[in-house]
C-alpha positions in Angstrom: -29.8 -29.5 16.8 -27.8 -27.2 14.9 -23.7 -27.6 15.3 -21.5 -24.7 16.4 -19.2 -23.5 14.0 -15.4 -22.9 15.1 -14.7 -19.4 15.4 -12.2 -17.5 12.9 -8.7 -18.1 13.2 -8.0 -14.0 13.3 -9.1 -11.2 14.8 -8.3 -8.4 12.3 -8.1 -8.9 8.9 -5.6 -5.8 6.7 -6.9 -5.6 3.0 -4.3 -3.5 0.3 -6.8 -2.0 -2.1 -4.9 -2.0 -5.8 -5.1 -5.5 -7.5 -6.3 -7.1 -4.3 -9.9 -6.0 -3.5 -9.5 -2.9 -6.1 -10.5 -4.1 -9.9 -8.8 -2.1 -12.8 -11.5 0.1 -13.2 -11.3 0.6 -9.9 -14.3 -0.6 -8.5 -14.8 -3.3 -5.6 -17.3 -6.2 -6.1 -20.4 -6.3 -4.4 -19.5 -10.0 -3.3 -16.1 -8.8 -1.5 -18.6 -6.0 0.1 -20.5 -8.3 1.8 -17.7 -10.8 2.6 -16.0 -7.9 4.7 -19.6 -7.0 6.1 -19.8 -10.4 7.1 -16.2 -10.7 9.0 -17.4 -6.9 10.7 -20.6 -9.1 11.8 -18.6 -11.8 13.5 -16.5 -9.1 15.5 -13.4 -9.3 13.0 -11.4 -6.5 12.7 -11.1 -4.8 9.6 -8.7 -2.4 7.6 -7.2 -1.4 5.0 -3.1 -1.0 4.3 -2.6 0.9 0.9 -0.1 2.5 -1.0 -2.6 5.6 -2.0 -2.9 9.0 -0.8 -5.1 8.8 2.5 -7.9 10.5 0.6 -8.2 7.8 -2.2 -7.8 5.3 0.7 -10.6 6.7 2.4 -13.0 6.7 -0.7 -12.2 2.9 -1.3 -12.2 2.1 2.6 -16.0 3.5 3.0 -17.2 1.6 -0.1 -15.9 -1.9 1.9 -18.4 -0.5 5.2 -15.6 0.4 7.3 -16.2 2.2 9.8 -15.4 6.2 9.5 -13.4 6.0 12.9 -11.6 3.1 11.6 -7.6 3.8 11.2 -6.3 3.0 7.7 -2.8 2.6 6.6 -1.7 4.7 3.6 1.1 5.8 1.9 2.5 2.4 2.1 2.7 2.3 6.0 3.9 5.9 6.1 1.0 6.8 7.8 -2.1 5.7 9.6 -4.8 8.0 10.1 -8.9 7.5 11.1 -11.0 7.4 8.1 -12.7 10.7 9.3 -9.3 12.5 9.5 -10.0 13.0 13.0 -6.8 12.0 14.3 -3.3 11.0 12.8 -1.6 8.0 14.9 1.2 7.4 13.2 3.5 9.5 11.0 6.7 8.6 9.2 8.8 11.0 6.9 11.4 10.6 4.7 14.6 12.4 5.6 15.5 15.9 3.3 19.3 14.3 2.9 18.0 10.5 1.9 15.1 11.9 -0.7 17.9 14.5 -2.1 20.4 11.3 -2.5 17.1 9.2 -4.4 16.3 11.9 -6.6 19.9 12.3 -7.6 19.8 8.9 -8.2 16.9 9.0 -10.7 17.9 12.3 -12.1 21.0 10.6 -13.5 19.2 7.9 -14.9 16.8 10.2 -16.3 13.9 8.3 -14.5 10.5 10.2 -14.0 10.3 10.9 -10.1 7.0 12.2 -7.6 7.6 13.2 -4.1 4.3 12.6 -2.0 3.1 15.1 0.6 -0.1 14.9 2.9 -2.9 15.0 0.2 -0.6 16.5 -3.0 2.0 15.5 -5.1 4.8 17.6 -6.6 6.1 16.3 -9.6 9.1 16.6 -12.2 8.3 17.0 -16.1 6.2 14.2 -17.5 8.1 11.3 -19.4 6.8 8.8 -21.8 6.3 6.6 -19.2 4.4 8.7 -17.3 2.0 9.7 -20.0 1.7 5.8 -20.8 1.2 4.3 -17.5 0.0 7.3 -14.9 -3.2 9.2 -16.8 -5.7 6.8 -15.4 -4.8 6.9 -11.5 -6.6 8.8 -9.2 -4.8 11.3 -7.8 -5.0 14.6 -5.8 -3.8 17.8 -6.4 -0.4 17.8 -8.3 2.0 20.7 -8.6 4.8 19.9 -11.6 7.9 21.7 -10.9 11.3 21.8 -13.3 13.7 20.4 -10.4 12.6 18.1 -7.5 15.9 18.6 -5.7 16.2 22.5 -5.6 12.0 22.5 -4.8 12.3 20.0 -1.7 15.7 22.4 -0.6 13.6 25.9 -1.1 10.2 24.4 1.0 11.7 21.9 3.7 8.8 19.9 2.7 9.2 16.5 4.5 7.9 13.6 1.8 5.9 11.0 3.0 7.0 9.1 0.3 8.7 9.5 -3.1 7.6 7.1 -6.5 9.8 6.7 -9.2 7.8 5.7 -12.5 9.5 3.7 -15.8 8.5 0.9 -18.4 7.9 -2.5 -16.6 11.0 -3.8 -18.7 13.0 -1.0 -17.8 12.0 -1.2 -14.1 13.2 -5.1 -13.9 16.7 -3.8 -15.0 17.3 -1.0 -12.5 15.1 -1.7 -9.2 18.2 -3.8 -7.7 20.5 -1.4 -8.5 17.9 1.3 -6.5 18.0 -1.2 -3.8 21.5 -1.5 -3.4 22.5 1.9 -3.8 19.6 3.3 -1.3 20.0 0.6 1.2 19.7 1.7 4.7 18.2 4.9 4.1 14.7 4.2 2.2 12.6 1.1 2.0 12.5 0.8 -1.5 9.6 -1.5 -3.0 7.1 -2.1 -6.1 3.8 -1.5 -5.7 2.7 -1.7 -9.6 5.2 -3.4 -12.5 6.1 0.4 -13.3 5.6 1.9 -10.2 8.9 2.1 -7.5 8.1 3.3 -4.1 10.7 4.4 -1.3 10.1 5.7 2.0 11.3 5.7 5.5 12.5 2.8 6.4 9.6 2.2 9.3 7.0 3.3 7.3 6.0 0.1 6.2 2.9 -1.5 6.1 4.0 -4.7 8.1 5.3 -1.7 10.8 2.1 0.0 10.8 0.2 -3.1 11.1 2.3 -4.1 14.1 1.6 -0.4 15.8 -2.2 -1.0 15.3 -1.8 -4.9 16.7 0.0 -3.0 19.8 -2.6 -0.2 19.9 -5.7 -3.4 19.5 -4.1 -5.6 21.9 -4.5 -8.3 19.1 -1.2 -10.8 18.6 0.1 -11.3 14.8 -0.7 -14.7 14.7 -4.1 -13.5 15.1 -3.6 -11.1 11.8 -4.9 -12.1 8.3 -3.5 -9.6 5.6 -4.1 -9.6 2.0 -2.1 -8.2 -0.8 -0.6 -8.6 -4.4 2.4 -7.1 -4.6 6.3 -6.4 -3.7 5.2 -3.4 -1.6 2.7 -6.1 0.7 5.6 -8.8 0.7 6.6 -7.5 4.6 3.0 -7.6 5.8 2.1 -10.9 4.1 5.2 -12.3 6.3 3.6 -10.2 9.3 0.6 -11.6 9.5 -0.2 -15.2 10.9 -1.9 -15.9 7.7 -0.7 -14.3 4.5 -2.9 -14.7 1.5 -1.4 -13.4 -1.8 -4.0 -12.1 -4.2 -2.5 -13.8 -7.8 0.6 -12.8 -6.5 2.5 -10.4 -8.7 6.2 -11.8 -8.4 7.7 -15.1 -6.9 8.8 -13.1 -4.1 5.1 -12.5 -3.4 3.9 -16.0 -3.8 6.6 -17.1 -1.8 5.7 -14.7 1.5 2.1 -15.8 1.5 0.9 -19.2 3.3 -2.0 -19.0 0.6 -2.1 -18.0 -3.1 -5.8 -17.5 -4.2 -6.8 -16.4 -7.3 -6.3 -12.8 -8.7 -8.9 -10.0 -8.1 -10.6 -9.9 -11.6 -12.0 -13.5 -10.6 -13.3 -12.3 -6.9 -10.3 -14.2 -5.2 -10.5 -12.6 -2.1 -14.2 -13.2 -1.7 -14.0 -16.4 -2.7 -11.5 -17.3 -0.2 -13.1 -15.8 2.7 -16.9 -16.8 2.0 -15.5 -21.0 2.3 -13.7 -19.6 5.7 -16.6 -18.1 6.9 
């Protein structure tokens, strides 16, 4: 006689993509493919909750089987949008007078800045920092432009979000001086050791998530989310169970309920496959 199996513990299951299910050379195991197929199979909910441009996002989301009506969260929670583009649900901008004060910020610490629009990216002059850490992401189209400030001012372009891109070092030395000084009018976070988002300050990805639990009917204790760093702190907390992926900082580790080993050793997978 064969013995029922308990049922999972969740009903939808949110998956960042960079350092979590996305290897370095940006590819995603076969074996974390057919974990997620199998979680699809057994009725589980599943998407993905990114920092990357929707299109990127997209790409990464069909290569896990999603579905292509399936929502995913980009742009750090900034946005959620089908993966067939059919339909945007949710859609948060950053203010013109909050991303003029943040780019005065960086301009006077001479820090590399990007503002992030719907599938492009305008961009100051390249720094070192740039040219060591940025040439191998994937990115769409991207417009450089002398000053940030007097470009947003002239097109009343409404960022989705803007990055500002330093050393790893030099990062650990300014980031809580961004914080402080941009409190209350972005939600400033790190999504790579040299990468500083900000956005509005609902367009997060534990917000999104919550907007997509409303829209599902599905309760957060019922939520599994996995992610690796300072940008998925707010959704690990979020979710009933919050699995850190390595865990980039303390403050990561310390959010999660689990800490499973990072992606280059199938982490993820691994964890799911004893669940299953």
């Amino acid at each position: 006689m064969a013995v029922a199996r308990d049922p999972l513990p969740f009903d939808l299951v949110a998956f960042d993509l960079d350092g979590t299910v996305l290897r370095r050379d940006l590819e995603i195991t076969d074996r974390t493919v057919s974990v997620v197929g199998r979680l699809r199979e057994a009725g589980v909910r599943v998407i993905v909750a990114t920092g990357r441009h929707f299109e990127g996002a997209s790409e990464h989301a069909a290569r896990l089987g999603l579905d292509e009506h399936e929502p995913i969260i980009c742009y750090g929670g900034s946005m959620v949008r089908r993966m067939d583009a059919s339909e945007t649900l949710l859609l948060r901008t950053v203010p013109t007078g909050s991303a003029l004060d943040a780019l005065r910020w960086a301009a006077e610490r001479g820090l590399h800045a990007r503002v992030f629009l719907d599938g492009r990216i305008v961009t100051g002059p390249e720094t070192p920092a740039v040219v060591r850490y940025m040439r191998r992401r994937d990115e769409p189209n991207v417009e450089v432009v002398e000053d940030l400030s007097s470009w947003l001012v002239q097109s009343g372009e409404r960022p989705l979000k803007l990055v500002f891109v330093d050393g790893p070092e030099e990062v650990e030395r300014w980031l809580g001086e961004a914080r402080d000084a941009l409190s209350g009018e972005l939600f400033v976070t790190r999504s790579l050791p040299h990468y500083v988002e900000l956005g509005n300050p609902e367009g997060t990805k534990a917000a999104a998530l919550g907007y997509l639990c409303r829209c599902f009917g599905i309760e957060p204790s019922r939520v599994a989310a996995f992610g690796d760093a300072d940008n998925d702190v707010d959704m690990l907390r979020f979710a009933g169970l919050g699995v850190a992926v390595g865990g980039m900082t303390g403050e990561v580790r310390a959010a999660a309920d689990v800490v499973v080993p990072p992606v280059g050793e199938d982490g993820v997978a691994r964890f799911l496959e004893e669940l299953i």
